[in-house]
C-alpha positions in Angstrom: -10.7 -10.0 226.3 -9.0 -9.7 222.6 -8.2 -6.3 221.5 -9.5 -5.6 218.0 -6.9 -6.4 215.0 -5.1 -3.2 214.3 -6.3 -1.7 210.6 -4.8 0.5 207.5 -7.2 3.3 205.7 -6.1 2.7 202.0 -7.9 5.9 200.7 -7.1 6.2 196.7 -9.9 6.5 194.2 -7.7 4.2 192.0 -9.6 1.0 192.4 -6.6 -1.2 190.6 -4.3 0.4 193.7 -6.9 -0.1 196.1 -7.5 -4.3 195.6 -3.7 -4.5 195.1 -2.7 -2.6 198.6 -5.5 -5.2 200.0 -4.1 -8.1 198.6 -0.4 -7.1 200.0 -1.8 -5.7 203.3 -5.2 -7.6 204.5 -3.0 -10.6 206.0 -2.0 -9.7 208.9 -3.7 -6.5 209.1 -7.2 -5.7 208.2 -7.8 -3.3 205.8 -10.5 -0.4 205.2 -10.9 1.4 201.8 -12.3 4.7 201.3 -12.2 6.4 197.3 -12.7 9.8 198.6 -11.5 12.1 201.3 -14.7 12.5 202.4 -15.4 9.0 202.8 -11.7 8.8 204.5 -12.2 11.6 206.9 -15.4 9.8 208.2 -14.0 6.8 208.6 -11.0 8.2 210.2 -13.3 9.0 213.0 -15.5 6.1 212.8 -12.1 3.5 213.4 -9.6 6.4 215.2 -9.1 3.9 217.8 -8.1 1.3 215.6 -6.8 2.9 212.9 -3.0 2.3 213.0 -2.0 3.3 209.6 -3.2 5.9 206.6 -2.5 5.3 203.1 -3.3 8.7 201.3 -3.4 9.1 197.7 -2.2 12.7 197.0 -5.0 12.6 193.9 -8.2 12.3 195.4 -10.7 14.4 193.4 -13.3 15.9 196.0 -10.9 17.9 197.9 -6.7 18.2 198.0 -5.3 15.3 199.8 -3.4 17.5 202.0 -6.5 19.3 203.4 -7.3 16.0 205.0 -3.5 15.5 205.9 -3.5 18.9 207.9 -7.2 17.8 209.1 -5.6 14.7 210.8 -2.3 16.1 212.2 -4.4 19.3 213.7 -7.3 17.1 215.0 -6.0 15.9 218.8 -8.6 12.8 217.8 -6.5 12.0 215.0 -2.9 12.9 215.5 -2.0 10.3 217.2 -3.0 7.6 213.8 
């Protein structure tokens, strides 16, 4: 049985960064976008399995970027991405 492809969160509300990570990233890994850290944080624990990799923009606008940093590295679901 093939384990799923390893992915990368790009989480930036900067759309321009966003399709330029993808176009760098996507081959060989497969990427996931979120432009919030709301939108991150559920998808951190939608994909924490295969989640290998975050890409956090420290300017997201609905909360401070390191709220969600702490939020992973104190979560023992998430700590280990």
């Amino acid at each position: 049985m093939n384990r799923p492809k390893r992915q990368i969160l790009i989480a930036t509300g900067d759309a321009a960064l966003r399709d330029a990570l993808f176009a760098v990233l996507n081959d060989p890994f497969e990427t996931v976008n979120a432009s919030s850290c709301n939108d991150a944080l559920a998808l951190l624990y939608e994909k924490k399995d295969i989640l290998a990799l975050v890409l956090l923009d420290l300017a997201l606008s609905d909360m401070p970027s390191m709220d969600l940093l702490r939020r992973i590295t104190d979560d023992p679901l998430l700590m280990r991405i």
